[in-house]
C-alpha positions, 0 to 999 in steps of 0.5 A: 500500500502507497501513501500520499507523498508529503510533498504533494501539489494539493497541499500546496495549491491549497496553503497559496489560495489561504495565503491569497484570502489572508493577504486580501483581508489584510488590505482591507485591514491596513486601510483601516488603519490608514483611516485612523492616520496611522502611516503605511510606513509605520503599518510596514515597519511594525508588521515585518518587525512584529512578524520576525520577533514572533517566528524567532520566539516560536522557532526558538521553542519549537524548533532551534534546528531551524535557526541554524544557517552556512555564513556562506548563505547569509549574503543571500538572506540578506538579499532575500530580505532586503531585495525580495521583502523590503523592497516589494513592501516600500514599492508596493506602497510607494506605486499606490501613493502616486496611482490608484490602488486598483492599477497598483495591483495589476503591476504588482501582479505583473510578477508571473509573467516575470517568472516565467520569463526568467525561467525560459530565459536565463533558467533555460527551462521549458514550461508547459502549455498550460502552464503558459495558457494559465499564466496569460489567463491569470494576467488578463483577468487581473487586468479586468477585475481591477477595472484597468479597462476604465480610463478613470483607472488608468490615470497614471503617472511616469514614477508610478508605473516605474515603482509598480514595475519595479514592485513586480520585479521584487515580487517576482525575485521574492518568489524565484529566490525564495525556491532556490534557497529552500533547496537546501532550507526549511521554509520557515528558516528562509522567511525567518531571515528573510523577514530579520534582514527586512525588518532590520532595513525597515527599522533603519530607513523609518525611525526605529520601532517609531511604529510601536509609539504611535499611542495608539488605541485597543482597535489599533492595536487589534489589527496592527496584531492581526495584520502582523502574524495573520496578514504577514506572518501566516500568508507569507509563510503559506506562500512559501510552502506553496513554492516549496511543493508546486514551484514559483511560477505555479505559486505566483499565478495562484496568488492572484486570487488575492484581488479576486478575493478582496472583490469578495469581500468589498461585495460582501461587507462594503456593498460594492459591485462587480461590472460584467467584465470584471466578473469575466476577469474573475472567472479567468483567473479562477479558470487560470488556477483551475487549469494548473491542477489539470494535471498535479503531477510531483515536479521533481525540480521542486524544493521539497523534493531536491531536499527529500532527495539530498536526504535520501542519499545523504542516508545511504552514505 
């Protein structure tokens, strides 16, 4: 009798799409806050530190071995945190200061595309049809769920569409690095550095912990927590289990339920409605992520199994 591998695509495909509904609830949350006057740069700076100071406390209880790394590899998570998680969280916010929130997503979800040019390009690696047919889908119906088809939405200007870009490019990076180094580490060990060196980068380009001296209220309080271990701490580390099984480009295409999801949720608990294209954008990128699970075979390249393999042959030596 067989067992389901522990490395299987469906757990992966299912912590990304947690990841996706996490993330959507906590922009909603953080514009919350953002109401309350409470800056995105205090939002930033207090998430990824609250977020670090968390997983280091859980890891040191539970799991110290995780704690260990090559100093050969610092530079890389030092990369990783600065390049892929610093930088992603100050372009995302910066791009949405100078353009509307709407078109800020559909840069920011530009980043597969970027994957899978990469991975062709410079990886030399062949992606399937419907890997391909699933990544045009999932851009296109972005670009209609945000309404980016509206000229009221599409007003943009020169330095928002660089930092959008740019904001892309860091998501993708965060994705492509974040496999390469779970080869050879536990996930939570690469975002455990990764958000360290992204933390210590926050805390030095805004006034250190300034965002924990805000005097704030109860309320604040609640959702600077929530957006901290359940909008960060909780999604990011989904996400990368979901790298770690189905590889980036799969993982990337699957996050873009996010926008789908706070769709929803405005509908929902905001009253706001969805116009006929952009429930068609909405059924592409579900199709999209539908169309990656046609076939859920193990991708013998992904990080768990290169690490399940190093195991296996470091056991017969």
């Amino acid at each position: 009798m067989t067992t389901r591998p522990a490395t299987g695509p469906g757990w992966g495909y299912l912590c990304i799409v947690t990841a996706a509904v996490l993330w959507a609830i906590s922009g909603s949350s953080a514009k919350f806050l953002f109401n309350r006057g409470i800056t995105p740069f205090a939002v930033v700076q207090t998430r990824l530190t609250l977020a670090a100071a968390v997983l280091l406390g859980w890891l040191f209880l539970r799991r110290r071995d995780l704690l260990v790394v090559a100093r050969r590899d610092v530079f890389y998570f030092a990369a990783l945190g600065i390049f892929g998680v610093a930088l992603n969280q100050f372009t995302y916010l910066f791009t949405i200061s100078r353009i509307n929130v709407a078109a800020a997503i559909l840069l920011q979800y530009l980043g597969p595309s970027l994957i899978a040019i990469y991975l062709v390009t410079f990886a030399r690696e062949r992606l399937s049809r419907l890997t391909v047919a699933a990544i045009v889908g999932a851009t296109v119906g972005c670009y209609l769920v945000v309404g980016a088809y509206r000229l009221s939405v599409v007003q943009l200007n020169g330095l928002g569409i660089a930092s959008g870009l740019l904001s892309a490019v860091s998501f993708a990076a965060y994705s492509l690095m974040s496999e390469y180094g779970m080869r050879r580490y536990n996930p939570w060990t690469v975002l455990l550095f990764a958000f360290g060196f992204a933390a210590v980068v926050w805390n030095l380009l805004h006034p250190p912990l300034s965002g924990f001296r805000g005097g704030y209220g109860p309320i604040e309080w609640l959702w600077i927590g929530y957006i901290g271990i359940l909008g960060t701490l909780v999604p990011f580390g989904l996400y990368l289990e979901g790298i770690n099984r189905v590889r980036s480009t799969r993982a990337s295409v699957t996050a873009t339920l996010e926008p789908i999801t706070a769709g929803v949720f405005s509908y929902i608990f905001l009253g706001e409605t969805m116009a006929p294209l952009q429930i068609f954008g909405g059924v592409l990128v579900i199709g999209s992520v539908i169309l990656l699970q046609v076939r859920r075979e193990l991708d013998a390249q992904s990080p768990a199994r290169i690490r399940a393999r190093a195991a296996e042959l470091e056991g017969r030596s």
